[in-house]
C-alpha positions as CSV (number, residue, x, y, z in Angstrom):
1,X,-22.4,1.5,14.7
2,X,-23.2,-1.5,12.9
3,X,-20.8,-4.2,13.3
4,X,-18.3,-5.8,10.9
5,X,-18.9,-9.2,9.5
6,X,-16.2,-11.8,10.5
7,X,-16.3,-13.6,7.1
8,X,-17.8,-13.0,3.6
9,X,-20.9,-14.4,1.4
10,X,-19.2,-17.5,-0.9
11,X,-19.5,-21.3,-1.9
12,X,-17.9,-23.7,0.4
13,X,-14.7,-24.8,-1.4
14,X,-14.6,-27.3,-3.7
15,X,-10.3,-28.2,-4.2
16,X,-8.1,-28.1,-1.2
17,X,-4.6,-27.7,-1.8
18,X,-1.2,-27.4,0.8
19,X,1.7,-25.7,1.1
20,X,4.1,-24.7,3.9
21,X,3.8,-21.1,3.7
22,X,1.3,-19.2,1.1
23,X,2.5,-15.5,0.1
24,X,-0.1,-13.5,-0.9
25,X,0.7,-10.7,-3.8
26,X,3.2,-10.3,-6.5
27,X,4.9,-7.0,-5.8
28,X,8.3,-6.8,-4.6
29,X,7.5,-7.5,-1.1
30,X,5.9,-10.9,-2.0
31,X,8.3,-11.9,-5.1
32,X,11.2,-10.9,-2.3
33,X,9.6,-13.0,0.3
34,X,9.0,-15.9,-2.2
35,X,12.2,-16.6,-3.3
36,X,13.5,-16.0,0.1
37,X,11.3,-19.0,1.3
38,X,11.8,-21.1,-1.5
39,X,15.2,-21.7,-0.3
40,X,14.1,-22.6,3.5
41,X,10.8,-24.6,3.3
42,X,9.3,-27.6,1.3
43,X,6.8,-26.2,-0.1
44,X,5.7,-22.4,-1.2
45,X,2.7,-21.5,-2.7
46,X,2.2,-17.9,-3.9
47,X,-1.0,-16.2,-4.9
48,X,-1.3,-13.1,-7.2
49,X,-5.0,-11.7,-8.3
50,X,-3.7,-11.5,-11.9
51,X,-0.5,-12.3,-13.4
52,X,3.1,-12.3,-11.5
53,X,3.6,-9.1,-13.2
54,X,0.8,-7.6,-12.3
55,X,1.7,-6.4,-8.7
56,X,1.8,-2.7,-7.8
57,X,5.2,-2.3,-8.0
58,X,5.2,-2.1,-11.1
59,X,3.7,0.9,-11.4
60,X,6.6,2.7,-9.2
61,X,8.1,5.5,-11.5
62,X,10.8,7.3,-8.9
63,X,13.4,4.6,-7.7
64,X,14.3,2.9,-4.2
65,X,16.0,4.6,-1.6
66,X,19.3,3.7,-0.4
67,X,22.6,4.9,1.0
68,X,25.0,3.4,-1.5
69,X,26.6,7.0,-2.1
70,X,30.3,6.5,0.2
71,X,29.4,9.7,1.5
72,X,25.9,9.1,2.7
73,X,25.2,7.0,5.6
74,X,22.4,5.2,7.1
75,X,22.0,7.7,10.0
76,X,21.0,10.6,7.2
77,X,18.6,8.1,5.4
78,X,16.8,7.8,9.2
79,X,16.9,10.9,10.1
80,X,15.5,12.4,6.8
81,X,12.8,9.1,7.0
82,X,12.1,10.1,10.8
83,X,11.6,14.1,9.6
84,X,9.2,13.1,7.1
85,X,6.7,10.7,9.4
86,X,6.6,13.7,11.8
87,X,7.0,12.2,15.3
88,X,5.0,8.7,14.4
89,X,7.9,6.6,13.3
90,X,9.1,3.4,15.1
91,X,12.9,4.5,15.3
92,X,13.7,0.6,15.8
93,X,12.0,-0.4,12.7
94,X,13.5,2.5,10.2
95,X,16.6,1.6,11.4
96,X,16.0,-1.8,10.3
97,X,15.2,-0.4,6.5
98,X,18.2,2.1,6.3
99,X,20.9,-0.3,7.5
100,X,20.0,-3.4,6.1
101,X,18.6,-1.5,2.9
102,X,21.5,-1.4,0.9
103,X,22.9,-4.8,0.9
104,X,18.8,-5.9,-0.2
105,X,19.5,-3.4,-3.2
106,X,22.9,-5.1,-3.9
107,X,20.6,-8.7,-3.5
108,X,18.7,-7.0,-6.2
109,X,21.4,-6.8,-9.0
110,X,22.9,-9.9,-8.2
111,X,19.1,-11.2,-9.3
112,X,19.5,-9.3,-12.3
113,X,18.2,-6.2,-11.2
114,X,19.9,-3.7,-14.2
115,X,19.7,-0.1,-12.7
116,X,21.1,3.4,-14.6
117,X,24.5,3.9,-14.2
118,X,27.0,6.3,-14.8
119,X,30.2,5.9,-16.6
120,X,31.8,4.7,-14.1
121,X,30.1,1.8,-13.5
122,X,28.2,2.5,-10.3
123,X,24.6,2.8,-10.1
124,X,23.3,6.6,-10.5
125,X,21.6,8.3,-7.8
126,X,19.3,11.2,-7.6
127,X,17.7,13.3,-5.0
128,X,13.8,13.2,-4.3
129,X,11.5,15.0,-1.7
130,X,12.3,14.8,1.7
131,X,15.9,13.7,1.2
132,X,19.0,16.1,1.6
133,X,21.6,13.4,-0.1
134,X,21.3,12.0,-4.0
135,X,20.2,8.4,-2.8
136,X,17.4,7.2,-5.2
137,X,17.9,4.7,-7.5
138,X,16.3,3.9,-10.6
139,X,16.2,2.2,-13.6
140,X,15.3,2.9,-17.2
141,X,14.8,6.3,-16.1
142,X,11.0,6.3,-14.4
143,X,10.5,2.4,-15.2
144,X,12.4,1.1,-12.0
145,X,9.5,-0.6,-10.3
146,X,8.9,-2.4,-13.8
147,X,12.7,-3.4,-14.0
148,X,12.9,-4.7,-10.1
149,X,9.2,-6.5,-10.8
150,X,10.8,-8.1,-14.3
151,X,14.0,-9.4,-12.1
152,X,12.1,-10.7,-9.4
153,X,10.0,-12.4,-12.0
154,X,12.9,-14.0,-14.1
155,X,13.8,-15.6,-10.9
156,X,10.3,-17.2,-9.9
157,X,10.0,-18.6,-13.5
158,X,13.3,-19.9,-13.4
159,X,11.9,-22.3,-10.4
160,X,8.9,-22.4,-11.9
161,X,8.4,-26.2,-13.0
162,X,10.2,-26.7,-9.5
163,X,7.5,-28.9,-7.4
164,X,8.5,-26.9,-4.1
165,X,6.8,-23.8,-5.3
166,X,3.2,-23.1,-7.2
167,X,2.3,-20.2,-8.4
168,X,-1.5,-19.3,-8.9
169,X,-2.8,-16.2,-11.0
170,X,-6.1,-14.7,-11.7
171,X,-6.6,-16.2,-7.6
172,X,-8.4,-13.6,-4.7
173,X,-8.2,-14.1,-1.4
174,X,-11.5,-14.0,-0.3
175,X,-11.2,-15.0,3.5
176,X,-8.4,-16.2,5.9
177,X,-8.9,-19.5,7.2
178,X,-8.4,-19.5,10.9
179,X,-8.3,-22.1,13.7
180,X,-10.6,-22.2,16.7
181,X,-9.9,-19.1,19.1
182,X,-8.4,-19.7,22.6
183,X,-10.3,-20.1,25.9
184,X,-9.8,-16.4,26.6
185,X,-11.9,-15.6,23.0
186,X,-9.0,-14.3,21.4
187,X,-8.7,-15.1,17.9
188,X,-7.3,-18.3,16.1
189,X,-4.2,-18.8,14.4
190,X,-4.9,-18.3,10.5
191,X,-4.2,-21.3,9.1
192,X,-5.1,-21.0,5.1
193,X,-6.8,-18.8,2.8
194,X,-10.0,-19.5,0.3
195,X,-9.6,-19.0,-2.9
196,X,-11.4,-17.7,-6.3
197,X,-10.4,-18.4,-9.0
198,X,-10.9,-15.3,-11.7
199,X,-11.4,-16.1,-15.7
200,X,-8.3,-17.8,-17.2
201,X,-7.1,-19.2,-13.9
202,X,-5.9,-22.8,-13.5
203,X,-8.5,-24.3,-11.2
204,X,-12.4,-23.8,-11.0
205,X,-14.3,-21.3,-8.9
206,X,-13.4,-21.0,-4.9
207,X,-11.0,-23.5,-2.9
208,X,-9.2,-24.0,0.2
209,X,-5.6,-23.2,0.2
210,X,-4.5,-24.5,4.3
211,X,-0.3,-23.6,5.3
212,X,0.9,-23.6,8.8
213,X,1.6,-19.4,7.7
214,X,0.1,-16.9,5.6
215,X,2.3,-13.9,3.9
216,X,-0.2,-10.8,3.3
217,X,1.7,-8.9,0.9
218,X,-1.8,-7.0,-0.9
219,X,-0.6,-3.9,-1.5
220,X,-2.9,-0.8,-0.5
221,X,-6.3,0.5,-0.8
222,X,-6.4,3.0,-3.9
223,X,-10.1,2.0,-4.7
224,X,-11.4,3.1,-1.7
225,X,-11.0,6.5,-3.0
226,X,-12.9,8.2,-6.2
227,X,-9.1,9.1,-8.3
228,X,-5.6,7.1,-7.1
229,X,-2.7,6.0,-9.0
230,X,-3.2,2.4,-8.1
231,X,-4.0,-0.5,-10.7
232,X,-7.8,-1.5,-10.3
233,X,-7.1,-4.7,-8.1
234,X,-5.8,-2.3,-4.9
235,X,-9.4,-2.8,-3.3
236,X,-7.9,-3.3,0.5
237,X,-8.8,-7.3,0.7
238,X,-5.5,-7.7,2.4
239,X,-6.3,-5.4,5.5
240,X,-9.9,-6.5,5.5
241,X,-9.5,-9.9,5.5
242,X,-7.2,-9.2,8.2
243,X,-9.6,-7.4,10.0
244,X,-12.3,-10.5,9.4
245,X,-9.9,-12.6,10.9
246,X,-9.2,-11.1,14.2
247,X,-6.0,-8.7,13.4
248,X,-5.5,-5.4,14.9
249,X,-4.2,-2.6,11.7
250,X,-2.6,0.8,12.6
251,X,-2.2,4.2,11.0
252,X,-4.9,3.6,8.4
253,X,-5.8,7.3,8.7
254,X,-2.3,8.5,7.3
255,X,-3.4,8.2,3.2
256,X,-1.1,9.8,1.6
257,X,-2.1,11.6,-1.6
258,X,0.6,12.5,-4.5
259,X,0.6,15.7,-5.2
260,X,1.2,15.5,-8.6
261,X,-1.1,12.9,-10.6
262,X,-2.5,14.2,-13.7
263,X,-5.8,16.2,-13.6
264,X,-8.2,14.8,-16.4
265,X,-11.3,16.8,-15.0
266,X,-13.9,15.9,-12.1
267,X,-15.2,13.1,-13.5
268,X,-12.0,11.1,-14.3
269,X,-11.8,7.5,-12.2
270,X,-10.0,5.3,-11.4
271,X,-6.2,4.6,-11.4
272,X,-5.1,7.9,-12.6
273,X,-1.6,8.5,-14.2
274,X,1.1,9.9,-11.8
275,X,3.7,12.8,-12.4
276,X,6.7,11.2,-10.1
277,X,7.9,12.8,-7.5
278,X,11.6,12.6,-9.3
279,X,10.3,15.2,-12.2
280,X,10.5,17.9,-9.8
281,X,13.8,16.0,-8.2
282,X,14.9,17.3,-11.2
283,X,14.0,20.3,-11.3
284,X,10.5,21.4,-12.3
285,X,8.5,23.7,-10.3
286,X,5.2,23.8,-9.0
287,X,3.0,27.4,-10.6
288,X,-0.3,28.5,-9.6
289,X,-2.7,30.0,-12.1
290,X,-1.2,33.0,-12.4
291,X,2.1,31.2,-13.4
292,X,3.7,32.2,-9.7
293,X,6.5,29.0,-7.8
294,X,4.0,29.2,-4.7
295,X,5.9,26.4,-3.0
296,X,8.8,28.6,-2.4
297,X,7.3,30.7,0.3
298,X,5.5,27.6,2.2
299,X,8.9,25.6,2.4
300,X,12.6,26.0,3.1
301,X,12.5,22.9,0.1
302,X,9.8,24.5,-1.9
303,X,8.7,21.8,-4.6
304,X,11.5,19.7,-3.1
305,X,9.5,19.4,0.5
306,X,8.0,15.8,1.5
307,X,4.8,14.9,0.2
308,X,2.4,15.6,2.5
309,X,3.6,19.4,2.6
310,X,3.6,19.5,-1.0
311,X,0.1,17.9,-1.0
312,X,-1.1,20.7,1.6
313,X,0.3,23.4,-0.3
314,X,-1.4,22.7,-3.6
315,X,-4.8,22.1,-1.7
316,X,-4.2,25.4,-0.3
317,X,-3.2,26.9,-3.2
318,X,-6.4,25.6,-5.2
319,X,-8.8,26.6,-2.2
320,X,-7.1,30.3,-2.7
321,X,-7.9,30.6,-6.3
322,X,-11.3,28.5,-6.5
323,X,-9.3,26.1,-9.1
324,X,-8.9,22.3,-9.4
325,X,-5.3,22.2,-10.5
326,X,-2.2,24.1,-10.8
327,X,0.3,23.5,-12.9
328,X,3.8,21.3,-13.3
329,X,6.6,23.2,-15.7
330,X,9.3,21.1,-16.7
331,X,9.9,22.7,-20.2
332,X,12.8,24.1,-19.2
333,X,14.4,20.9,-18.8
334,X,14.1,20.5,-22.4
335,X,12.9,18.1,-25.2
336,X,15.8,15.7,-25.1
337,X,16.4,15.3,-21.3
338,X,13.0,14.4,-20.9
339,X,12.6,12.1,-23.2
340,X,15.6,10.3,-22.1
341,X,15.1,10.3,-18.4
342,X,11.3,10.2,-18.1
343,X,10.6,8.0,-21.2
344,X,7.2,6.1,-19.5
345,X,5.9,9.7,-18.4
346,X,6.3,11.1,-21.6
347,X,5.0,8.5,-23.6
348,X,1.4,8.8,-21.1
349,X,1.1,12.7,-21.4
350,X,1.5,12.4,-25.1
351,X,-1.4,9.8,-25.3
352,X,-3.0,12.7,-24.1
353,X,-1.9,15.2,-26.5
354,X,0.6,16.8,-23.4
355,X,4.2,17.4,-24.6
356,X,6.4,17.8,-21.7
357,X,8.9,20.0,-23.2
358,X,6.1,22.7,-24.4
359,X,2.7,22.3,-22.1
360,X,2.2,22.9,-18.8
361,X,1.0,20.1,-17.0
362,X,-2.2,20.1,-14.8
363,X,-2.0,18.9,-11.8
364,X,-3.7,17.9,-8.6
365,X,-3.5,15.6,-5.2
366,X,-5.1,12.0,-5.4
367,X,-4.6,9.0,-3.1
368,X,-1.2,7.3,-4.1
369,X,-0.1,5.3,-0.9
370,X,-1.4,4.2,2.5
371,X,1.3,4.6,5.2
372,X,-0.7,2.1,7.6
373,X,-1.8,-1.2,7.5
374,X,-1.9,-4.2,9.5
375,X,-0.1,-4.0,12.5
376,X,3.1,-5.8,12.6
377,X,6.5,-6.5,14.6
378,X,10.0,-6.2,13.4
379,X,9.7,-9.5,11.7
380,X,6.2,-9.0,9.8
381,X,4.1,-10.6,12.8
382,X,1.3,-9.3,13.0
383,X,-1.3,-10.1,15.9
384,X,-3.0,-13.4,14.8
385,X,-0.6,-16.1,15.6
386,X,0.5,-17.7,11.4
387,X,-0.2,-14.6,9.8
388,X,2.5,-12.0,8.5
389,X,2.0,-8.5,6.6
390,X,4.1,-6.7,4.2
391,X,4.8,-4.1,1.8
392,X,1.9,-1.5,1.4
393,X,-0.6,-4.2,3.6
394,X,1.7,-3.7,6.5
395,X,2.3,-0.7,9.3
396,X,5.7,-1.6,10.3
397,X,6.2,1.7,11.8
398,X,8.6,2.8,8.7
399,X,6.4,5.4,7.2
400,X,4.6,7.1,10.6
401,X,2.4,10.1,9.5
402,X,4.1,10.1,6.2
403,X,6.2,7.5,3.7
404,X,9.2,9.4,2.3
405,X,9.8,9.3,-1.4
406,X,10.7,6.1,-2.5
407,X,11.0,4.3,1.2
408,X,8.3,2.2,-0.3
409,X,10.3,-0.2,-2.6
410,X,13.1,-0.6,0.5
411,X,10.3,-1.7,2.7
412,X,9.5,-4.5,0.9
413,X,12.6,-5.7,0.0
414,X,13.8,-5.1,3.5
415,X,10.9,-6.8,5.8
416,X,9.8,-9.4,2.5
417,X,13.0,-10.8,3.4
418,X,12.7,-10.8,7.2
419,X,9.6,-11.7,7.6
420,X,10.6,-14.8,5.5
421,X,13.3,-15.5,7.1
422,X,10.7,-15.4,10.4
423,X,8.2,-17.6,8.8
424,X,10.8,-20.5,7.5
425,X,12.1,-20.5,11.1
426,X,8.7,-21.2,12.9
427,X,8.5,-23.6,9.9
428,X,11.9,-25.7,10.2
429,X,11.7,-25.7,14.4
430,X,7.9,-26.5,14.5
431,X,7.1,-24.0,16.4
432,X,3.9,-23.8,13.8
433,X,1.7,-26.6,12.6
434,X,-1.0,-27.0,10.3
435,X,-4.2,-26.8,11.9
436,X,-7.6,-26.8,10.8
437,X,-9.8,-24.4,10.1
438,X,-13.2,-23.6,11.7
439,X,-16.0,-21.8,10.7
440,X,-16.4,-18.1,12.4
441,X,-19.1,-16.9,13.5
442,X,-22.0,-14.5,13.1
443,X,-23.7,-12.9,9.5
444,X,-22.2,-12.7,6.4
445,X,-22.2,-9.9,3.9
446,X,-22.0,-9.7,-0.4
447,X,-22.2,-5.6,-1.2
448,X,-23.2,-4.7,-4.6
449,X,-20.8,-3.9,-6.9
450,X,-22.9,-0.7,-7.7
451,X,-22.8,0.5,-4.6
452,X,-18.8,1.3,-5.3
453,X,-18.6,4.8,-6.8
454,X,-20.8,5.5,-4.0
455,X,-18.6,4.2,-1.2
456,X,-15.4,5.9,-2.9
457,X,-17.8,9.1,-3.1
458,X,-18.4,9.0,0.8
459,X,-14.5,8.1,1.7
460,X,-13.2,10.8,-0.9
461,X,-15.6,13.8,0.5
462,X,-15.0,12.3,4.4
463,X,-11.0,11.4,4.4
464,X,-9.9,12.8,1.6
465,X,-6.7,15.3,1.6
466,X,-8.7,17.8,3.5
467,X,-11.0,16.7,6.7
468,X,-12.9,17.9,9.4
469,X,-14.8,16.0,12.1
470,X,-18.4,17.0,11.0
471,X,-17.2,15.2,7.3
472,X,-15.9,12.3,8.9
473,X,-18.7,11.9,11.1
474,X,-21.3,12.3,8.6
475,X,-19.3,9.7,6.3
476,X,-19.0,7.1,9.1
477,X,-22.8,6.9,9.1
478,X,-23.5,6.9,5.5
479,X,-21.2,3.7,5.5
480,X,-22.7,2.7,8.4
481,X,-25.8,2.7,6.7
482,X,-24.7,0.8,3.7
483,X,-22.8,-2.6,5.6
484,X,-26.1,-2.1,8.1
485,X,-28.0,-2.8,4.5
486,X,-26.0,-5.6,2.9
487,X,-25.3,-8.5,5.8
488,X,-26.7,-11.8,6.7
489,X,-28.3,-14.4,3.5
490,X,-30.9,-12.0,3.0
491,X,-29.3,-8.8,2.1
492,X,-27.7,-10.4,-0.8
493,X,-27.4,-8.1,-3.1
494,X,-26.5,-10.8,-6.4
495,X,-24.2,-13.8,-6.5
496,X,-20.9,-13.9,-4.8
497,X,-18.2,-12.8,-7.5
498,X,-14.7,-11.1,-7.2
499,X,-16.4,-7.4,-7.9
500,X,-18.8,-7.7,-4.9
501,X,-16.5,-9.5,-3.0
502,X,-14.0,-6.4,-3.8
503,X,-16.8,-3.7,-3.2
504,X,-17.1,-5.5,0.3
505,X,-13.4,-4.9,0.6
506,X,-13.7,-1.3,-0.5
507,X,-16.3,-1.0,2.1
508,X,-14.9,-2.4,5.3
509,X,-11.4,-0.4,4.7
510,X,-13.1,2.7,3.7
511,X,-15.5,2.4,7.3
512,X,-12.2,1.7,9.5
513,X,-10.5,4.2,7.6
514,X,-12.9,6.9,8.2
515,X,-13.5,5.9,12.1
516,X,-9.4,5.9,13.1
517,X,-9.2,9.5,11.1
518,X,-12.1,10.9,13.2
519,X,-10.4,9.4,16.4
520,X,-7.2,11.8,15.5
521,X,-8.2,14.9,16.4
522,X,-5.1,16.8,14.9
523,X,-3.3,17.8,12.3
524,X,-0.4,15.4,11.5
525,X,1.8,14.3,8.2
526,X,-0.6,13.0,6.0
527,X,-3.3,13.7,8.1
528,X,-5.0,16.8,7.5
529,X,-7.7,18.1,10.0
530,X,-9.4,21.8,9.4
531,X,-10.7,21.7,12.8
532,X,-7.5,20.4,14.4
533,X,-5.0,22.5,12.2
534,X,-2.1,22.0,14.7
535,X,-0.1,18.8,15.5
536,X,-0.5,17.5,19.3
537,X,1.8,15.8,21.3
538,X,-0.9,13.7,23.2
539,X,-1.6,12.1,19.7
540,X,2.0,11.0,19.2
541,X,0.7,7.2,19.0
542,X,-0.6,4.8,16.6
543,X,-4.5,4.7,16.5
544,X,-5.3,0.8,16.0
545,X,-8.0,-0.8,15.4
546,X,-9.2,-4.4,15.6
547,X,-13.0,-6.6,15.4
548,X,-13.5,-7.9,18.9
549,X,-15.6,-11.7,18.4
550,X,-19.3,-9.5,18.0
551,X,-17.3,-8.1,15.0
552,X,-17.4,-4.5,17.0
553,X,-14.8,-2.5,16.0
554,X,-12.3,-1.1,18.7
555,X,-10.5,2.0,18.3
556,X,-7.4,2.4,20.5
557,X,-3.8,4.3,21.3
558,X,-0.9,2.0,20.8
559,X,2.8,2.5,21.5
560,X,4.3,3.2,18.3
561,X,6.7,0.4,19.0
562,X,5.7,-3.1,19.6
């Protein structure tokens, strides 16, 4: 195998600019940690690759997942979390989420959060797959990620002519900055970030932003893949410029793929509009194409069952009668309901000439989340001394095999705030210092921005929602082939620019991606293997991988706690 580069193809930087701590991202994880910090450090810089509101959160249609109901209780929101990442969950970090998830969701509305309520007052909960207690919340019926995102929001602006905090927009990471490694090889503590600046942004081209800790909070990898419900800027640079600099990410095989996103034909690309998960909450079914609830027979929860079974069943249902969707019915809900309570989905299927309340909907599996990420503890450390992960960049051990509906949103709120809380520590006790950064070594690489449809082909057809070891095999050399192809000054394949610098990206998540899910050899959660159709115990650990200082990458078992 080819090995990874340590750094990518760019101008030196031409501004330097300094901050205590620099969050990276502006979905709820990062806007959480933000203002989290801005009340504990000097100086917070945060960095989003368009606008504040651009972050994937808001995109989340379902709700967050709490137990605020008096008659639920954290216990029930673990075990129904620990069901649903089948055997690969770190108990010690779910129970984190469920216990101290409520009183994040209260933080919420005291930040101006404005969720449904009923006429009582109290915040309106429904039921989603995987759970066996009403405990999702939203807000404006399917726009709760957009309401949370708009809160969060309103409270960075309110700070923002504060001089302890900067925010930058239209801004891509391109590389961590890391310090020299130790005398044993092992890598550097990251100590900045360089910069691009895209279009409209407030300073010129790349620069060096140097903190004594750096808050990945990226969001996931939907543009690895051909079809996904993420915006356009999920291209991975989180976990691969982790990867660059020396950090070890886990459970990258476990993509999990929504089961209902609309089917707009074989050609259709890009982010792709998502059905949630809380249509058939409820009530809609799930009907094959001769108008038959096939779910029911393939799970005590039928349409109600966590994704990945759900995902399975619709794949299998497809492969049975040679078609490329099936169909979502939700007319009997009726006209009125809908409208009300799924106002944003509505509105997107009638762009499209799909009325709820009268047309079946078509549709079919594509990538919606990834359940791993870089590797991180309890407090968003992750193995490279200054650097923290969270959100969708991170594998806290919350989501094992498979994320349960609407965990996702929790996450961040829950481990935004700790790992803030972490980094302000090591801040105010000096237990980190700015140091300087030094050049690593070894080739660097620029891939074409028209080799991407290519690269999502291979990683679609390799790791997609079905996979067998042949597939992944014959994918891993195919992307072999293409980072062999474009490293070192020569291979340059045009000037560096945010869309090769994201197709490198693309590339280097899709290769790891593809060489963890052909280590698994079973059948597990989101993981689907044809030629390993059973689950086995001897895989119930995390598969990490890391770059070792040749830019080799190692593939190992990890305890699933750490």
């Amino acid at each position: 195998m080819t090995s990874f580069v340590r750094h990518l193809a760019a101008p030196a930087p031409g501004w330097t600019i300094t901050a205590d701590v620099i969050v990276v991202g502006s979905g709820i994880a990062g806007l959480t940690a933000a203002l989290e910090l801005r009340a504990k450090v000097d100086r917070v810089l945060v960095v989003t690759k368009g606008v504040l509101s651009s972050g994937s959160t808001v995109w989340a249609q379902g709700g967050i997942a709490a137990a605020l109901d008096p008659d639920d209780t954290p216990d029930e929101h673990l075990e129904d979390t620990l069901v649903a990442g089948a055997g690969l969950c770190s108990e010690p970090a779910v129970r984190a989420l469920v216990t101290e998830g409520p009183d994040r969701v209260r933080d919420l509305v005291g930040r101006g959060a404005l969720f449904d309520t009923g006429p009582d007052g109290g915040i309106t909960l429904s039921r989603e797959g995987g759970h066996h207690r009403d405990r999702i919340a939203h807000a404006g019926g399917d726009a709760t990620g957009a309401e949370i995102s708009r809160a969060l929001i309103a409270q960075l602006e309110a700070v923002h002519n504060d001089p302890g905090i900067e925010v930058i927009e239209h801004a891509m990471v391109v590389d961590l900055l890391t310090a020299a490694p130790d005398a044993d090889g092992r890598p550097g503590p990251v100590c900045g970030v360089t910069l691009h600046i895209i279009g409209e942004g407030s300073r010129d081209g790349v620069g060096a932003a140097l903190a004594k800790s750096v808050i990945m909070a990226t969001g996931g990898i939907g543009q690895v893949f051909r079809s996904s419900t993420n915006p356009a800027s999920s291209t991975g640079d989180g976990l691969a410029s982790a990867l660059r600099a020396g950090a070890a990410v886990a459970d990258i095989e476990f993509v999990q793929f929504h089961p209902t996103v609309l089917w707009q034909g074989a050609g259709a690309r890009g982010q792709q509009p998502l059905i949630s998960e809380a249509v058939r909450g409820e009530g809609a079914y799930l009907l094959n194409g001769a108008g038959e609830r096939f779910m029911v027979e393939r799970h005590e929860m039928a349409e109600l069952a966590p994704r990945d079974v759900v995902s399975k069943g619709i794949v299998a249902m497809m492969e049975e009668e040679g078609s490329e969707n099936v169909f979502l019915d939700c007319r009997h809900l009726g006209k009125r309901y809908l409208r009300e309570r799924f106002p944003t989905i509505w509105e997107r299927l009638a762009e499209r000439d799909i009325d709820m309340a009268r047309d079946l909907i078509p549709v079919a599996p594509a990538q919606h989340y990834h359940s791993g990420g870089i590797l991180t503890d309890l407090r968003g450390r992750t193995t490279v001394a200054g650097l923290y992960a969270i959100g969708e960049a991170a594998c806290t051990g919350v989501h094992g095999a498979n994320r349960l509906a609407s965990n996702s949103l929790l996450e961040g709120l829950v481990f935004g705030a700790r790992a803030a809380k972490d980094a302000a520590s090591a801040v105010a006790d000096a237990t980190v210092t700015q140091r300087e950064p030094v050049d690593r070594p070894g080739p660097s690489a620029l891939v074409p921005a028209t080799m991407r449809p290519q690269i999502q082909t291979l990683a679609h057809r390799g790791a997609g929602p079905v996979r067998d070891g042949a597939g992944l095999a014959r994918a891993g050399e195919r992307l072999d082939a293409v980072r062999s192809r474009f490293r070192g000054a020569d291979a340059r394949g045009g000037q560096p620019q945010t869309a090769e610098w994201e197709t490198s990206n693309v590339l280097a998540c899709a290769s790891a991606l593809v060489a963890a899910a052909l280590t698994r050899e079973e059948t597990r959660g989101g993981h689907l293997r044809t030629d390993f159709p059973e689950s086995d115990d001897r895989w119930k650990v995390r598969i990490a991988t890391h770059l070792d200082p040749d830019g080799n990458l190692r593939v190992m078992k990890a305890p699933l706690e750490i």
